[in-house]
C-alpha positions, 0 to 999 in steps of 0.5 A: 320771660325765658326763651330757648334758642334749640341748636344754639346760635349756629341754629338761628340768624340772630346773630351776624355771620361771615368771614372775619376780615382780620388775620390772624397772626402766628403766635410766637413761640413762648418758653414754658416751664412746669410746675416744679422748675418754676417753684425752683425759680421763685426759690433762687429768685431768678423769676417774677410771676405774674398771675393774669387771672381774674382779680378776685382769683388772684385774692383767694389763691395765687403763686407765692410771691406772684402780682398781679396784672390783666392784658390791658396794663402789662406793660406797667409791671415794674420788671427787675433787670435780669429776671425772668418773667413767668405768667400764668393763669386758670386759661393758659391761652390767657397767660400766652396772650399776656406773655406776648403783648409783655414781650413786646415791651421787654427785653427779659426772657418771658415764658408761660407755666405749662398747665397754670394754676390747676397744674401748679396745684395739682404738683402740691405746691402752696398757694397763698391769698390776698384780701385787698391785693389788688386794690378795688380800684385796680380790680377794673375786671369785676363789677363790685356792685354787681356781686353785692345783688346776690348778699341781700342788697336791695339796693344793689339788686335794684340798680343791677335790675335798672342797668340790665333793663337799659341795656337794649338802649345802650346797644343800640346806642353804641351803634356798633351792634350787629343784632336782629331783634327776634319778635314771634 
């Protein structure tokens, strides 16, 4: 069944409403640089790129010489000393979260490139890929198993099928969900 909600979630009392009770913090003042003075960096090899997109992004294109790393994990890069560590993404607020949480774990200067990769392509500058960097393994941000339902495996689309079926019971298992089950 397909059901529409008219007006989206701001329409319905699906979900719960209120006041968040956590503030939000100021976020620190990062250095930004641009396309072109971060591509003079990698040349003179004063900076350490890291690409904190989505894995399978960082597999087709990524800044040459970038790693990769996602939020959860910064603080496992292995920075030299004396460099500069210059994150980026497609979302630029991604990239500055990122550069914040390895802030607080380094003393190098961290910055954020201005734009992220649209703007970086954008400048003409080259990309390159990766087929197995990250390894699966370490790609914890993309579910393998769910991709492989849409190239003919009937034994993915079934086990993608049976988790979706029991996700109600996983939510309600978590005891954390704040949803109200709307009947007609």
């Amino acid at each position: 069944d397909v059901h529409i909600l008219y007006g989206g979630l701001d329409a319905s009392e699906a979900t719960e409403q209120g006041t968040s009770l956590a503030p939000r913090a100021g976020a620190p003042d990062l250095e930004t640089m641009t396309p072109v003075e971060l591509s003079s960096a990698i040349k003179a090899g004063s900076a350490l790129v890291v690409d904190v997109d989505h894995s399978m992004h960082y597999r087709d294109a990524h800044l040459p010489g970038a790693v990769w790393s996602i939020r959860s994990r910064i603080d496992l890069l292995d920075v030299p000393a004396g460099v500069q560590v210059v994150l980026y993404s497609e979302h630029e607020t991604r990239a500055r979260l990122a550069a914040i949480d390895l802030s607080e774990v380094i003393d190098n200067s961290v910055a954020v490139l201005h734009g992220g990769r649209e703007a970086w392509a954008a400048a003409g500058l080259p990309m390159e890929g990766s087929t197995d960097t990250p390894p699966d393994e370490h790609s914890i941000d993309y579910l393998f198993w769910v991709s492989r339902r849409h190239m003919g495996s009937d034994e993915a689309a079934l086990a993608y099928l049976e988790w979706e079926e029991n996700l109600p019971a996983q939510i309600v298992a978590d005891g954390d969900a704040r949803f109200t089950v709307m009947t007609r």
